[in-house]
ZAMARGU-4260 file (C-alpha; in steps of 0.2 Angstrom, whole numbers, plus 5000, padded with zeros to 4 digits):
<rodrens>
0) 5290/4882/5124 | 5292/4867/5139 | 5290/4872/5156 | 5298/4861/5168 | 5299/4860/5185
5) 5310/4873/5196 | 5323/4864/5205 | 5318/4872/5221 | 5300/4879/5225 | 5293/4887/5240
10) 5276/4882/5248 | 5262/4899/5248 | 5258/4907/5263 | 5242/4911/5269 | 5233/4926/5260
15) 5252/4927/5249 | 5246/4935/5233 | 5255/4931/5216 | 5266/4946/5215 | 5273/4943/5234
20) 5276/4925/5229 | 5285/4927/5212 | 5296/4939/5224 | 5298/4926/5237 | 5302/4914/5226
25) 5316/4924/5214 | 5323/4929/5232 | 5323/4908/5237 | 5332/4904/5221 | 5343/4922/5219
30) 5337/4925/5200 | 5329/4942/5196 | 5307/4939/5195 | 5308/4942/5177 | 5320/4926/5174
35) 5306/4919/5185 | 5291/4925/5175 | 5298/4918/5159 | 5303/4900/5167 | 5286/4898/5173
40) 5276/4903/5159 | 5268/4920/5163 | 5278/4930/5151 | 5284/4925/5133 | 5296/4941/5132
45) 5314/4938/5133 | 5321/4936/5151 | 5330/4954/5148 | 5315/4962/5141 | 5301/4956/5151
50) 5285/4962/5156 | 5272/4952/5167 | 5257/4958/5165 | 5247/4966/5180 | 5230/4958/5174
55) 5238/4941/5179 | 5233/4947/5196 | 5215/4945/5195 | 5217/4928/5185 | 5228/4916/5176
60) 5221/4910/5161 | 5220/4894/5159 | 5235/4887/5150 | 5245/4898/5158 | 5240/4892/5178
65) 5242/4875/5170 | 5262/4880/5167 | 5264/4890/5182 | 5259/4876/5192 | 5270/4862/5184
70) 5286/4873/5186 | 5281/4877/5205 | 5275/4862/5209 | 5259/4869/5216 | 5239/4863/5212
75) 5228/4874/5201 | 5219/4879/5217 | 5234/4884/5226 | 5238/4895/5210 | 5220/4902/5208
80) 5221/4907/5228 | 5236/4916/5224 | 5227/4929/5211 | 5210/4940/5216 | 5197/4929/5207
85) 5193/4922/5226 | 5187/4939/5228 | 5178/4941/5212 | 5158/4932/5219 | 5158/4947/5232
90) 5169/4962/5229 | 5157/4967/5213 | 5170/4980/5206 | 5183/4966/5200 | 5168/4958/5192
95) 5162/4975/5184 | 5178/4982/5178 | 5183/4966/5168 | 5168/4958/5163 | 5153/4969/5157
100) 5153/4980/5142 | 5145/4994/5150 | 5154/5008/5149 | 5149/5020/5160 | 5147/5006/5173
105) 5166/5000/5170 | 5172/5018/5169 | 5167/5021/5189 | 5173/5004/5196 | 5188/5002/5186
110) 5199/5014/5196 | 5193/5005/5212 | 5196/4985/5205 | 5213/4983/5212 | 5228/4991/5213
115) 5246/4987/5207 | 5253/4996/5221 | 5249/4989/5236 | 5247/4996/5254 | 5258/4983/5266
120) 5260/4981/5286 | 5277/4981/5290 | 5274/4967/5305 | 5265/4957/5293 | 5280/4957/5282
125) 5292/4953/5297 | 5282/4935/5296 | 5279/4924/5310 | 5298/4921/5316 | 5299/4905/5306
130) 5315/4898/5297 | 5305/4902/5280 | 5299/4918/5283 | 5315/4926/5294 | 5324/4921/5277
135) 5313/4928/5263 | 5298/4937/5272 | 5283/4934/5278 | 5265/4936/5265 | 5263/4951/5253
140) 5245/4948/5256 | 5231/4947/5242 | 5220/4959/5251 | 5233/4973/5251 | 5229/4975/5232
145) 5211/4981/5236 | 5206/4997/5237 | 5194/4996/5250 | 5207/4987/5262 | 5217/5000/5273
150) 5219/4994/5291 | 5227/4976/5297 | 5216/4968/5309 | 5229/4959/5317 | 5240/4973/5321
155) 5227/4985/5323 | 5239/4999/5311 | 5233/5008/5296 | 5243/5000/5281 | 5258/5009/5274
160) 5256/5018/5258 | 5272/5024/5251 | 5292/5017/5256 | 5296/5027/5269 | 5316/5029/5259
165) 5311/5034/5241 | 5293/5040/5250 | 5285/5036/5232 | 5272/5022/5230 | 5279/5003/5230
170) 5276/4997/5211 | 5277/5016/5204 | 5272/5014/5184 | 5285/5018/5170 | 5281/5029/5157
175) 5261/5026/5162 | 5262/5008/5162 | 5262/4996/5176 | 5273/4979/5178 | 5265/4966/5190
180) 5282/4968/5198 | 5292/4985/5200 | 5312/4982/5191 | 5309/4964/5189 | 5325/4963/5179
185) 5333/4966/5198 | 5339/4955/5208 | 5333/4961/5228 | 5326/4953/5242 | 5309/4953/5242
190) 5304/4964/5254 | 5316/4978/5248 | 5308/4993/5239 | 5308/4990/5220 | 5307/5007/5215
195) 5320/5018/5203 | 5329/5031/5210 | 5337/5045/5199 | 5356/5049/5203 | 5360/5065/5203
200) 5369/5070/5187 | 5385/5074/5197 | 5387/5056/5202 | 5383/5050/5181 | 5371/5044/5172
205) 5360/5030/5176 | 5347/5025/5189 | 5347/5011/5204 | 5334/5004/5215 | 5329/5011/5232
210) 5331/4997/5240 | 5323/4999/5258 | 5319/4985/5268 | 5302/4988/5271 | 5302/4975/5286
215) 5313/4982/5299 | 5309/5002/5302 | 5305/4998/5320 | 5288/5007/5318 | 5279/5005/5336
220) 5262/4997/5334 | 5253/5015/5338 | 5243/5024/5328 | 5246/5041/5320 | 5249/5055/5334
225) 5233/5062/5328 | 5225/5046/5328 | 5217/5041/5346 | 5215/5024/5350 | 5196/5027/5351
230) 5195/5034/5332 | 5204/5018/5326 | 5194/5006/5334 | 5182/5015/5322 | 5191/5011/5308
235) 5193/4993/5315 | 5176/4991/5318 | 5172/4998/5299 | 5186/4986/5290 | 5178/4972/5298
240) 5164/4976/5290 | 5171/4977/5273 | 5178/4960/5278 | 5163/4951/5280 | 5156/4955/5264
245) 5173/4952/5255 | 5174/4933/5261 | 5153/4932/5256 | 5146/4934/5272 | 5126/4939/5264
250) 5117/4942/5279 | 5124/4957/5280 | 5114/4971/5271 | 5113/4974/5254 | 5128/4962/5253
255) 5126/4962/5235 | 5126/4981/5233 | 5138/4985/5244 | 5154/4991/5236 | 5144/4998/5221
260) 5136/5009/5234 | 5153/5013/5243 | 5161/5018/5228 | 5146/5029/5220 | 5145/5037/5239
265) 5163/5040/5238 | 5163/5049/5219 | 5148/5059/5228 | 5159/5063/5243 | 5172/5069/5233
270) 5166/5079/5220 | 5153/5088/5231 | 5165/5091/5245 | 5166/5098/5257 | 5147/5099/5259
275) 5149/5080/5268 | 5163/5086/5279 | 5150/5084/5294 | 5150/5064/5288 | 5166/5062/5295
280) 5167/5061/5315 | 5185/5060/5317 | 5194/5079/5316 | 5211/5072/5309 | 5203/5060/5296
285) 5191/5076/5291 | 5208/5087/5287 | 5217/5072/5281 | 5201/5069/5267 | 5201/5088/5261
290) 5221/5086/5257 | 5212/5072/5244 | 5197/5082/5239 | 5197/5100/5241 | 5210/5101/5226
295) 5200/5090/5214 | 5186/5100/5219 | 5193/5115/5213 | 5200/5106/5196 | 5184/5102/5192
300) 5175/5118/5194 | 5190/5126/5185 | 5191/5115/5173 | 5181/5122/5157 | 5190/5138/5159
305) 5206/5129/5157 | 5203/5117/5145 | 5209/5104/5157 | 5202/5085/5153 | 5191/5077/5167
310) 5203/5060/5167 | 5216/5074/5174 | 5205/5078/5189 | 5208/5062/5199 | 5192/5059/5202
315) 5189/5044/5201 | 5202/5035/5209 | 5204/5031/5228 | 5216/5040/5236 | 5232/5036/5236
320) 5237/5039/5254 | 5230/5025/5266 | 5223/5040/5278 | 5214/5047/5265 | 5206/5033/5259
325) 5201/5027/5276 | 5194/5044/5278 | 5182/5043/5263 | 5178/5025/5266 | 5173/5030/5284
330) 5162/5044/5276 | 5155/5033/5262 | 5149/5020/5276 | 5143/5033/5288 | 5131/5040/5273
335) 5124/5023/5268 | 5120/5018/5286 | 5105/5027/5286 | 5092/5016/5290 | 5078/5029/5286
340) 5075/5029/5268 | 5071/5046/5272 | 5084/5053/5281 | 5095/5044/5267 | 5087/5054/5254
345) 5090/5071/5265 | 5107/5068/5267 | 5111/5063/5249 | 5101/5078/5243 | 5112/5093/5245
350) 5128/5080/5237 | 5117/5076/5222 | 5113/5095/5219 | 5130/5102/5221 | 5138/5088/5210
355) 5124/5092/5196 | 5129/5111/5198 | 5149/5109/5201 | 5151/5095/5189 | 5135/5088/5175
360) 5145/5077/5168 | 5150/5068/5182 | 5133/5067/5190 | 5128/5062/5172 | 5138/5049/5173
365) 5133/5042/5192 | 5117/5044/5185 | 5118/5031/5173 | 5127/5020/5188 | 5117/5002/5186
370) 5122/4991/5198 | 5120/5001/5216 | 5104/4996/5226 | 5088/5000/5225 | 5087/5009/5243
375) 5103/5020/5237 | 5094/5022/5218 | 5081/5029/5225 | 5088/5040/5236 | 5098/5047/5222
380) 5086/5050/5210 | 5077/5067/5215 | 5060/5071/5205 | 5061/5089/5198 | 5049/5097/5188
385) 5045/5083/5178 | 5061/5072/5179 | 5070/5063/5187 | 5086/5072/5187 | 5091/5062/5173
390) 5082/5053/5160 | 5095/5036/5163 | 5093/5038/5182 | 5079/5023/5188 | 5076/5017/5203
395) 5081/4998/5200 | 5063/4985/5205 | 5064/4980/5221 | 5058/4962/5226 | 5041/4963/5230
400) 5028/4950/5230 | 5015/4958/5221 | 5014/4960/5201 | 5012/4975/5193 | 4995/4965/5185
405) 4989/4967/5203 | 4990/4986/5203 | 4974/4995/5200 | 4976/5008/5188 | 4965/5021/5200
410) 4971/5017/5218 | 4955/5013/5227 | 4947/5025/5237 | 4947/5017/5254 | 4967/5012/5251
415) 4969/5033/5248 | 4959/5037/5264 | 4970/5024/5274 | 4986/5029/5267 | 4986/5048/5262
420) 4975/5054/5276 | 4984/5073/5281 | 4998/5071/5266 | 4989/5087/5257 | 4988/5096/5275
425) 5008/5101/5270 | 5003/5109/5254 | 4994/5129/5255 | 4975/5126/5250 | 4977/5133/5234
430) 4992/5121/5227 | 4984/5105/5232 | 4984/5094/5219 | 4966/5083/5218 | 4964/5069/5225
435) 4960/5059/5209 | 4978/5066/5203 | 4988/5056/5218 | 4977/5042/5216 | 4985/5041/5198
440) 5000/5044/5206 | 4999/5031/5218 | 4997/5017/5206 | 5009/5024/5194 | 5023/5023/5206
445) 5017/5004/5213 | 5022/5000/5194 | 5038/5011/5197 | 5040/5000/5213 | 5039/4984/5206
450) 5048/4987/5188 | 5060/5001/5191 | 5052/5011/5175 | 5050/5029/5174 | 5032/5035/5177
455) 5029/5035/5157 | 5032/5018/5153 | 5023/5013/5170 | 5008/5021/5160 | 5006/5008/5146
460) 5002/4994/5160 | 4991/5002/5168 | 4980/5008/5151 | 4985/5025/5154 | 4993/5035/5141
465) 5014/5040/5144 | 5009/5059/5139 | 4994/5059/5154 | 5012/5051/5167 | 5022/5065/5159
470) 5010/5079/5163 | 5006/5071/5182 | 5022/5070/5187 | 5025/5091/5181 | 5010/5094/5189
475) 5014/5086/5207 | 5034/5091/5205 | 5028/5110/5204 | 5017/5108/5219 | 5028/5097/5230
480) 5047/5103/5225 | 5046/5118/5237 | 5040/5110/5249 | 5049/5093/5250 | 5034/5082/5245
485) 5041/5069/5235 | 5047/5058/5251 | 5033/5059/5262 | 5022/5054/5245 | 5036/5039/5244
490) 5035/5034/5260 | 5015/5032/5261 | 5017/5023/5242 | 5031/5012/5248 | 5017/5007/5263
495) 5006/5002/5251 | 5018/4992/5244 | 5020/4982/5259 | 5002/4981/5262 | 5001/4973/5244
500) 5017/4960/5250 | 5009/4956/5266 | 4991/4948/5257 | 4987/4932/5250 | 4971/4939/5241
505) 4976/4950/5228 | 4966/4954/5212 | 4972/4954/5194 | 4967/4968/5189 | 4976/4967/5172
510) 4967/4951/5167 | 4948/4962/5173 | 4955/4975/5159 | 4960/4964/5146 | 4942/4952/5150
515) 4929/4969/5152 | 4938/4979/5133 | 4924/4971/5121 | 4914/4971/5135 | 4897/4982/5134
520) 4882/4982/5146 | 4866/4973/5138 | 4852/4988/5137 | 4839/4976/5144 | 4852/4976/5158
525) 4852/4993/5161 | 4833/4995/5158 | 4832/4984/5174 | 4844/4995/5181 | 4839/5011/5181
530) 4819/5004/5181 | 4806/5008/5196 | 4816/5021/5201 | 4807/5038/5206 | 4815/5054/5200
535) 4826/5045/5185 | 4812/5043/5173 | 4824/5054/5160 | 4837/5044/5163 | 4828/5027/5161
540) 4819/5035/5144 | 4835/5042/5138 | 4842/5023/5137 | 4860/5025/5135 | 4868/5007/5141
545) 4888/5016/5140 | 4885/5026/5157 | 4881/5009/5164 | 4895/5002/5155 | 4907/5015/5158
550) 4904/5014/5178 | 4904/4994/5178 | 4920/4994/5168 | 4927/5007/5183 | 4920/4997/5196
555) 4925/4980/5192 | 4942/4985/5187 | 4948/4998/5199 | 4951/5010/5182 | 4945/5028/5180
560) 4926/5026/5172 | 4933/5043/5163 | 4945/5032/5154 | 4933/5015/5149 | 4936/5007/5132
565) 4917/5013/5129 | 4922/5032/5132 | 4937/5031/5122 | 4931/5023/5108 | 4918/5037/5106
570) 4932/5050/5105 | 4938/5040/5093 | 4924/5041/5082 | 4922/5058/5086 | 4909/5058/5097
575) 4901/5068/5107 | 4901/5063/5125 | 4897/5078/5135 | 4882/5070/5139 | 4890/5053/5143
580) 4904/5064/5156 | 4890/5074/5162 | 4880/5058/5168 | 4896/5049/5172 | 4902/5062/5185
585) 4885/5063/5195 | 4886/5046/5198 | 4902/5046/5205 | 4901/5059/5218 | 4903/5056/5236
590) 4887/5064/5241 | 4876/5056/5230 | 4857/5056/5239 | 4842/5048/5234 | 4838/5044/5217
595) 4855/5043/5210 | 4861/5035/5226 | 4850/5020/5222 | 4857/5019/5206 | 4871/5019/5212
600) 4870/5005/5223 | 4864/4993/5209 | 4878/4997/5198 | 4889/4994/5213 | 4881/4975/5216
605) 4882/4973/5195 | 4901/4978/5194 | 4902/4964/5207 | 4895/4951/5200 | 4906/4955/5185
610) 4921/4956/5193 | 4921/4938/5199 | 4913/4933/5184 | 4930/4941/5174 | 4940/4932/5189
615) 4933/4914/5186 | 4934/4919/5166 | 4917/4913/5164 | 4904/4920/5152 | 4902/4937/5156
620) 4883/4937/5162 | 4876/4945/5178 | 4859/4939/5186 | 4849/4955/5185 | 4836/4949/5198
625) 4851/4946/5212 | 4858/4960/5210 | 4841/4972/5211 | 4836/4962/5225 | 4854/4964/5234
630) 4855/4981/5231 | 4838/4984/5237 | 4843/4976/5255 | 4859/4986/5254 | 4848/5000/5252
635) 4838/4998/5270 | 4852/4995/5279 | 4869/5004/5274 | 4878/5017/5265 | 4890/5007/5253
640) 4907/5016/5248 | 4907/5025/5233 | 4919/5032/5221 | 4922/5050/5216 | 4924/5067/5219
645) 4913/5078/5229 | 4918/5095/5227 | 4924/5095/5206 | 4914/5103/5194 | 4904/5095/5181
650) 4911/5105/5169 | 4930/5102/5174 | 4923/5084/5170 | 4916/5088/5153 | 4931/5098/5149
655) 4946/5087/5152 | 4935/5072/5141 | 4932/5085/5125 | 4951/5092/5127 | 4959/5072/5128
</rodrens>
């Protein structure tokens, strides 16, 4: 078909959206907006049969805003700025709904994409006095078609939701189906309700339009009698907000995140409710909300009984009613501005739990929501007895500097004395975990930090097996669930995390472990080593170089000596390493004295040397003669830090080596 131009055109206004146009236009030109649609290229259907689609208000493809453009006479940017794709960079649910394969993801966000009928401002449809606009109205603005738009700015009014003739919805769908305009086989003004009326059957049969000019109720520019003035500046002050992040204003946080966050909060807020009734400050806009929630509540708890579908609940979607939806936006907000990761995670808490009771599958699917922020992820995904909720719900990696290579698989000891000092003070004497079990811990969840993983694939970095991060984290949930553990353990983790950010010098501790896997102490070296030595004669005649390489290997790469290549390899070959664990536990403790001590020293000032050695990749050779003569000074004149646990048993030691 040829397209040419319309005799008569109208200029867009400012903000107009496609649909308000088209009705602008057909009103200019007294043709019905489906003689329209067809002239201009946006239907193929015939001019008594046609349907103009709704997705033609997110975009026009492009032959067909080539088409629309020559019969209106307008540019391809002056057709694209009538459609939602401006809005597309920064309102992430458009984006989500329409273009990623995701299902799970695309069945959350559709409901909130756009909206096909609109919320309007009847003083914004009076227009601006003009010639033009007294004649055939002023903008159906773009924005109106977004969910999270409920307030005008300039008039400081909520926005209408229903006519207030017909008191339906503008643009109401016909047998489930939406037209991008309501009756555009009609010929009204366009700002006269659209919507079909049935006539009584005493008057015959047939239908007609309602017909209400939507411009000219007289409404006073005051809010809702339940409303005060106070409680909408509120709202205002939150739709300006939402503003900013619409037209890409990033310095605002999480600007990226934002609506993914608002609409998960509000799916929380809904099926949860009224357990976050308190989140809402305004009395009116709390009762207003429970109209919206309280029934879907009930529908989905008495849904299995009575075989009704979960699409029926009307869950996701955003209420209809602009109040309403103002209401859970205001909650929605109110919940994410927590600062305090924290006090984020304690108010999100009792949501998530009651959603998981009330409604699985629902929390199953926000559980596998991917595209919220990490802040919000982690705040959502509660650790219990060994999950995390649900095995899809990860906390996405947040930006840090440091590389999960630069994680030490054991957390050093003087990092757990800086960072953990008092954490096991919340815990009775008998549930406290060891403190070689949140050193695990600590560096599993710097890896958890950094990648987003679950603790079992944060393992396999590290050299640790994903069965030893499985049993951890069940150990440590038992002992910190009834106590409330898990965000105080966070928070000092997430400190270390910043610590890690905050450095220039970090070590690669990854590269150590791959360098120091074939590596094995020479036993001249530890001949030197545990030589002239009183009281470790036995020892020195016994001869066994894997101790030494065992507590090297620890040293050097901040790992568990427990779990060396050298000890592992032994239980491979079936081994048995009693004597090996024995010896390797004394020379750990924290109150080692005197011979051992010495010893102890020497290996420290060895694992040193190797270390840098492993750094520089150079040939892995130490200077036996510096290091005895450094670790004799260090003798005379201080204590150096050592690794280990004082108050273990050997034989918990030997046990857990034979039993892995």
């Amino acid at each position: 078909m040829t397209y040419r131009p319309l005799a008569r055109s109208l200029a867009p206004l400012p903000e107009e959206s496609l649909p308000g146009f088209l009705l602008r236009l057909s009103s200019r030109l007294e043709i019905p907006p489906s003689w329209l649609a067809v002239r201009c290229g946006l239907t193929e259907r015939s001019i008594h049969n046609a349907r103009i689609p709704t997705l033609l208000l997110r975009e026009l493809p492009g032959a067909t805003a080539q088409n629309f453009a020559l019969a209106t006479g307008l540019g391809l940017a002056e057709v694209s700025a009538l459609t939602l794709r401006r809005f597309e960079p920064h309102y992430s649910p458009l984006r989500i709904a329409y273009r990623t394969q995701h299902p799970t993801t695309t069945m959350l966000s559709a409901r909130w994409a756009m909206e096909f009928s609109p919320r309007y401002c009847p003083p914004c449809l009076r227009g601006n006095g003009s010639a033009i606009q007294q004649a055939w109205g002023g903008p159906w603005k773009l924005q109106w078609h977004l969910p999270v738009t409920f307030v005008c700015p300039q008039h400081h009014l909520l926005l209408e939701s229903v006519c207030p003739g017909c008191r339906r919805q503008l643009n109401t769908s016909i047998s489930g189906r939406f037209n991008l305009i309501a009756s555009p086989d009609t010929r009204l003004h366009a700002l006269q309700c659209r919507n079909r009326t049935e006539i009584p059957a005493s008057e015959g049969r047939g239908n007609r339009r309602c017909g209400t000019r939507l411009d000219r109720l007289g409404y006073a520019s005051d809010p809702p009698p339940a409303l005060s003035a106070s409680d909408l500046e509120r709202l205002l002050a939150l739709q300006q907000r939402i503003d900013r992040r619409l037209f890409g204003d990033q310095q605002e946080p999480d600007a990226t995140s934002y609506f993914e966050d608002v609409i998960l909060a509000a799916h929380l807020i809904t099926l949860s409710w009224p357990t976050a009734a308190d989140l809402i400050p305004v009395r009116y806009l709390r009762t207003r909300l429970n109209e919206h929630a309280a029934p879907i509540a009930e529908l989905i708890q008495a849904g299995p009984a009575m075989g009704l579908p979960s699409r029926r609940t009307g869950a996701r979607a955003a209420p209809a009613d602009t109040s309403q939806r103002a209401a859970l936006l205001l909650a929605a907000d109110t919940l994410l501005g927590e600062q305090d990761q924290a006090s984020l995670r304690e108010q999100v808490r009792p949501l998530v739990q009651t959603v998981r009771s009330r409604a699985p599958m629902y929390y199953g699917q926000i559980a596998r929501s991917l595209n919220i922020s990490p802040r919000f992820a982690q705040a959502l995904a509660t650790k219990s007895y060994g999950t995390h909720g649900h095995r899809s719900l990860r906390t996405p990696p947040r930006k840090h500097r440091y590389s999960v290579e630069e994680v030490p698989a054991y957390l050093p000891k003087v990092w757990f004395d800086t960072y953990f000092d008092g954490l096991l003070d919340h815990l009775p004497e008998d549930q406290r975990p060891r403190a070689r079990a949140l050193r695990r811990a600590a560096s599993l969840q710097l890896v958890k930090l950094a990648t987003g993983l679950s603790w079992h694939r944060c393992a396999e970095p590290l050299g640790l097996t994903p069965k030893m991060a499985a049993k951890l984290l069940a150990s440590l949930a038992k002992r910190f669930e009834p106590v409330r553990l898990w965000p105080e353990f966070d928070h000092r983790v997430d400190q270390i995390a910043n610590s890690l950010d905050a450095t220039d010098e970090r070590i690669n501790y990854a590269s150590r472990r791959q360098g120091l896997a074939e590596w094995r102490m020479p036993s001249e070296d530890w001949h030197l080593l545990t030589g002239r030595i009183p009281r470790l004669r036995r020892l020195h005649e016994r001869g066994d170089p894997d101790i030494g390489t065992a507590l090297a290997w620890g040293r050097a790469t901040q790992g568990e000596p427990f779990y060396s290549p050298i000890v592992r390899e032994s239980e491979y070959k079936d081994r048995d390493v009693t004597a090996l664990a024995r010896e390797i536990f004394l020379l750990q403790r924290d109150d080692m004295r005197g011979a051992r001590l010495h010893l102890r020293r020497r290996l420290d000032a060895y694992a040193a040397q190797l270390a840098i050695a492993c750094d520089r990749q150079t040939n892995l050779q130490v200077n036996i003669d510096d290091v005895l003569s450094e670790a004799d000074l260090n003798a005379k004149t201080r204590r150096p830090h050592t690794e280990g646990q004082s108050c273990d048993k050997i034989s918990d030691h030997v046990g857990q080596v034979r039993r892995r």
